[in-house]
C-alpha positions in Angstrom: 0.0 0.0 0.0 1.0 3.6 -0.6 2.7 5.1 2.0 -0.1 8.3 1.3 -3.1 5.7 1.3 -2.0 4.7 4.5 -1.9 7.5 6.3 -5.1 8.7 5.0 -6.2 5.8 6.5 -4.8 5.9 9.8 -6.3 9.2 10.1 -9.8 8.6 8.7 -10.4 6.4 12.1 -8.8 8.8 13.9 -11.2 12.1 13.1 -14.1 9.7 13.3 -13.1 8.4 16.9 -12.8 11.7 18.1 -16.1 13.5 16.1 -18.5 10.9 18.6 -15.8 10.7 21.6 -16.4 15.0 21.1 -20.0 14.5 20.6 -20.5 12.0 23.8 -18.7 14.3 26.3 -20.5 17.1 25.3 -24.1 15.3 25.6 -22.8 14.2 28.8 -21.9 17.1 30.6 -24.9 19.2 29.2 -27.5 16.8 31.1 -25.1 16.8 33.8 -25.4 20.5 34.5 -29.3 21.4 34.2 -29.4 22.0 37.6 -25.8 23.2 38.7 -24.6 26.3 40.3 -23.2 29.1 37.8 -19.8 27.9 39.5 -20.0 23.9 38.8 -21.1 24.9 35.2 -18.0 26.9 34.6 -15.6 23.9 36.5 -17.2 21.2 34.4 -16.6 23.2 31.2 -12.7 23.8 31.8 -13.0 20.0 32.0 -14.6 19.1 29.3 -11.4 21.1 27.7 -9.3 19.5 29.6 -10.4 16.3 28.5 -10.2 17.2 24.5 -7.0 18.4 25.0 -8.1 22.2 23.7 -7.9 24.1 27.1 -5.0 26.3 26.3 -6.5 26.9 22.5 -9.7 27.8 24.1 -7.8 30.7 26.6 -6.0 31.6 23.6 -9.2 32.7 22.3 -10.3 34.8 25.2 -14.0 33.5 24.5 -15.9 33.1 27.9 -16.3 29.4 30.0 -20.1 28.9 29.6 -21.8 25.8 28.0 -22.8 27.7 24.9 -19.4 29.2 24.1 -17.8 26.3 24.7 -20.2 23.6 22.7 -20.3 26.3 19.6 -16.0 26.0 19.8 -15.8 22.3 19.9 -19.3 21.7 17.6 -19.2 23.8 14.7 -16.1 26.2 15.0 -14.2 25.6 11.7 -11.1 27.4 12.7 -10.3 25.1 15.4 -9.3 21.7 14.1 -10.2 19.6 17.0 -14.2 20.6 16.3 -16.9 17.6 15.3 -17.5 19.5 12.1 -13.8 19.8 11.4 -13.5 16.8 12.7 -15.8 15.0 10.5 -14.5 16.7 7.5 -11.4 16.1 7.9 -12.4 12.4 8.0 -14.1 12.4 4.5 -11.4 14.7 3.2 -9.0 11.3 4.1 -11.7 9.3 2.6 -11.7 11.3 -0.6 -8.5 10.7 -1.8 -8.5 7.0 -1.0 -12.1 6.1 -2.3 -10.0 2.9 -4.5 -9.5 1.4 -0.9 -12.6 1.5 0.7 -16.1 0.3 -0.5 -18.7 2.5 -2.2 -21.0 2.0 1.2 -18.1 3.5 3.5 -17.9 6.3 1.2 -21.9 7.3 0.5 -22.2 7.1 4.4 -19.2 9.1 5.2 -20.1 11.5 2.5 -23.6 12.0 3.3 -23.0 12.3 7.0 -20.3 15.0 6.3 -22.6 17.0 3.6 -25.7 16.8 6.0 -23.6 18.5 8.9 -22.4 21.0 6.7 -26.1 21.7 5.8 -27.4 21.6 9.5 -27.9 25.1 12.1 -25.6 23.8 13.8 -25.4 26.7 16.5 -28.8 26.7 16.7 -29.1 23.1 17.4 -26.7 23.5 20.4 -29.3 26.6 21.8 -32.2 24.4 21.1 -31.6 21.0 21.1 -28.5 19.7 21.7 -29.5 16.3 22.6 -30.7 15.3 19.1 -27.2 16.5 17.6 -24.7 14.4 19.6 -27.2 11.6 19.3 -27.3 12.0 15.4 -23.0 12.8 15.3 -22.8 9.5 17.5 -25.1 7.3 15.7 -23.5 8.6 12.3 -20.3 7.7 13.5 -21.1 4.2 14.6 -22.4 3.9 11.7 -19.4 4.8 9.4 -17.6 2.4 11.6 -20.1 -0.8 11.3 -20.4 0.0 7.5 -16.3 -0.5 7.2 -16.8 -3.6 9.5 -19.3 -5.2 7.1 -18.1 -4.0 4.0 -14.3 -3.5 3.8 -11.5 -6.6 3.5 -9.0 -7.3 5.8 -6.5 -6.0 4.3 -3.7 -3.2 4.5 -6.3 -0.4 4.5 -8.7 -2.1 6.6 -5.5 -2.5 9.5 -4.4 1.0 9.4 -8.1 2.4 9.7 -8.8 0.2 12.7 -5.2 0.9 13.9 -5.8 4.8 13.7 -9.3 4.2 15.3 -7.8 2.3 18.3 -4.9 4.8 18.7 -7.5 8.0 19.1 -9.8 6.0 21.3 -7.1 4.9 23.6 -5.0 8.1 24.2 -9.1 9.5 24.8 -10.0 6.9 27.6 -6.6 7.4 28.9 -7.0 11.3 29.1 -10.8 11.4 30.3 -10.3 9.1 33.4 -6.8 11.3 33.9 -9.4 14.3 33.9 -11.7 12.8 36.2 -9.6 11.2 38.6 -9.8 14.5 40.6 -13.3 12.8 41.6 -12.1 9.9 43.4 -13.8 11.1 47.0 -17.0 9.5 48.1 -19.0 12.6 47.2 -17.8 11.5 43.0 -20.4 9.4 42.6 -22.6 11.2 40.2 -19.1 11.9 38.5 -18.1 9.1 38.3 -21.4 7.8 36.5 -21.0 10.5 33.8 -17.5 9.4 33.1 -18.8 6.3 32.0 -21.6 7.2 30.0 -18.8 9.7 28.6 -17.4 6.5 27.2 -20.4 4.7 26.8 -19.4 2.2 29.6 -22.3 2.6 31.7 -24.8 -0.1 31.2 -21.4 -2.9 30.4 -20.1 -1.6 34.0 -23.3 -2.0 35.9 -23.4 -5.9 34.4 -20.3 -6.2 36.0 -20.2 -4.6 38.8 -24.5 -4.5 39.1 -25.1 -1.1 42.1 -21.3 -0.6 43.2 -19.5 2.8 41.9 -16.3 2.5 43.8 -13.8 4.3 42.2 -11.3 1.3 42.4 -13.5 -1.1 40.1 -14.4 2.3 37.5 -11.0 3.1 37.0 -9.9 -1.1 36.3 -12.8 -0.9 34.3 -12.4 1.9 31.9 -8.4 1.0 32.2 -7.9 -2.3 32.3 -11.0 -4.6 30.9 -10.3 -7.3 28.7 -13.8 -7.6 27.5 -15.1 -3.9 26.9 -13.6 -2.0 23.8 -13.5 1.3 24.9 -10.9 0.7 27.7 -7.5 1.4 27.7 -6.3 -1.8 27.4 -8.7 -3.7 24.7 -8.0 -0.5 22.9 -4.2 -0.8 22.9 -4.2 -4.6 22.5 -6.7 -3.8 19.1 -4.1 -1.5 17.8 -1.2 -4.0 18.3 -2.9 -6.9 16.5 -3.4 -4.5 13.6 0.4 -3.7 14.2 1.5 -6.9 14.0 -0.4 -8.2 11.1 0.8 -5.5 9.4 4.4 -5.8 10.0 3.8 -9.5 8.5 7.0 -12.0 8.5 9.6 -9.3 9.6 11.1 -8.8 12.8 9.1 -6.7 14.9 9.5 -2.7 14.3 10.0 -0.1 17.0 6.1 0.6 16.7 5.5 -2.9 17.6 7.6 -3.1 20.0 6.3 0.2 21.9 2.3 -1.0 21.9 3.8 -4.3 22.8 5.3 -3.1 25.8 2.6 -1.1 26.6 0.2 -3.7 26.3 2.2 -6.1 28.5 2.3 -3.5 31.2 -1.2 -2.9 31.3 -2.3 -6.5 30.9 -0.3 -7.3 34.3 -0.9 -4.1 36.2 -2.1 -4.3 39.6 -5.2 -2.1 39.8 -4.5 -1.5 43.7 -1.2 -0.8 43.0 -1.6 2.5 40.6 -4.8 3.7 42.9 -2.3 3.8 45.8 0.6 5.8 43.9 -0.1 8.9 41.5 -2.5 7.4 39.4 -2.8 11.2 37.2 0.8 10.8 36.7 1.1 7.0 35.6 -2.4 7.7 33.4 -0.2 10.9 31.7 2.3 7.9 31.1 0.3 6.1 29.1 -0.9 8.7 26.9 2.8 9.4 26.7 3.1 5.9 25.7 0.6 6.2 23.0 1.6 9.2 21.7 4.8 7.3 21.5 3.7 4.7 19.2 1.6 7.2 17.1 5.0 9.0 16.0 6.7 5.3 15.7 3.9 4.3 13.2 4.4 7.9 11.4 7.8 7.1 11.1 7.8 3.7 9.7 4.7 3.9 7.4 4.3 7.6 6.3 5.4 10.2 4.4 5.7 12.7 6.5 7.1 13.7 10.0 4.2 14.6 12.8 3.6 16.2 16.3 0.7 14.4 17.8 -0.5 16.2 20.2 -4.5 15.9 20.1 -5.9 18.5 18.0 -2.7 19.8 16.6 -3.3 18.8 13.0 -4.5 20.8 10.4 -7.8 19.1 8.0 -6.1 17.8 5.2 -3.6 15.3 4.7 -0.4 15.5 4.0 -0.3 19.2 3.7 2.7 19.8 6.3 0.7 18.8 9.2 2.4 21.2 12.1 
């Protein structure tokens, strides 16, 4: 496969993962906050750019912390790259230039979804009904991703789409339990309930774990699960199958070496263990550790160098991506 193809690819699951991560986080914490104080509104706002990585870009801008100027900067703001509509155009824009390599299905859906947004009131729906939109940029999402799943081979293209995918939603789970952690009192509860709906890990927690929200078994899950595919783990171990299929009868590369390691560490972690050290710090690690393999994978397979810091990237690819 061409090296351009490729990353295309890679970054087509990537601006998809993080168009309905954005979306989710943002329903979230809007249904979180109809009755809060003026005060919790503003705290869970900084988080919410915590958690998508944009805080700084957001006090660049000098706009005001309030639910409707943030969900108009991360929903429809063009000029910020980490947005759902830049997000999502940036994913057909990938898909564009590498229709050859995916199915005519992917494509339409993709297309459409993008085309529809672009046609929507976007700011409006955020004022009126904000529900509906993250519903609809989630549902489209998921279904851009089950299209591929039915639809595409298993072949180069498929492993670096599902390897891009896995990369974003990783680093994300990663970064919104690092977010959250600051929750970890008693009184977190109802916190700790919307960071798993933020990752749509709600109802598969409560099958596990039925009534309990103690913050020991929320963290293992959304970190450490071997069963649900939004953790940190599953995740990780996703992207190194693609890794390794990908790297074929060679001798394993320094990408698949890093998620390997990575993967191993998790896989034997002792839950107990992180909870009593500085479990911020050793969840920064990991999305160190991501990022790490990110830029291995850039190396090895792409054209072009990369800084991937969430939300750094300009739209298109392979345009000099800062």
């Amino acid at each position: 496969m061409l090296a351009r193809d490729a990353e295309n690819l890679f970054w087509m699951g990537r601006y998809l993962e993080r168009a309905e991560d954005t979306a989710r986080l943002l329903d979230v914490t809007y249904h979180g906050l109809l009755e809060a104080t003026v005060a919790e509104e503003r705290t869970a706002w900084r988080g919410v750019l915590h958690a998508v990585g944009l805080d700084e870009a957001y006090t660049e801008s000098r706009s005001p912390v309030t639910g409707a100027a943030v969900s108009a900067f991360l929903v429809d703001d063009e000029d910020n790259p980490g947005s759902i509509l830049s997000a999502i155009g940036a994913a057909r824009e990938n898909a564009r230039t590498v229709r050859e390599s995916l199915s005519t299905e992917v494509w339409e859906t993709l297309n459409s979804f993008c085309l529809t947004m672009r046609s929507r009131n976007l700011r409006n729906e955020v004022e009126q009904q904000p529900h509906e939109l993250y519903g609809f940029v989630r549902q489209q999402c998921q279904t851009v991703a089950g299209v591929a799943t039915e639809t595409l081979a298993r072949d180069e293209g498929w492993r670096f789409l599902k390897l891009g995918w896995n990369l974003e939603r990783a680093e994300w789970s990663s970064r919104l339990l690092r977010v959250r952690q600051q929750y970890l009192e008693a009184s977190g509860f109802h916190e700790w309930v919307g960071t798993l709906r933020s990752a749509s890990a709600l109802e598969a927690y409560r099958r596990a774990h039925r009534t309990s929200m103690d913050p020991l078994d929320v963290v293992s899950f959304l970190l450490l699960s071997r069963t649900f595919p939004r953790s940190v783990f599953y995740a990780v171990r996703t992207a190194e199958d693609s890794l390794r299929m990908l790297q074929g009868d060679a001798g394993p590369g320094l990408p698949l070496r890093l998620v390997g390691r990575l993967r191993a560490e998790l896989e034997f972690a002792d839950i107990r263990e992180i909870m009593d050290g500085d479990l911020e710090n050793e969840l920064f690690r990991f999305e160190s550790a991501i990022r790490g393999v990110s830029a291995a994978v850039a190396a090895q397979y792409f054209t072009s160098a990369h800084d991937f810091d969430l939300h750094t990237l300009q739209v298109f690819p392979g345009e000099g991506r800062p």
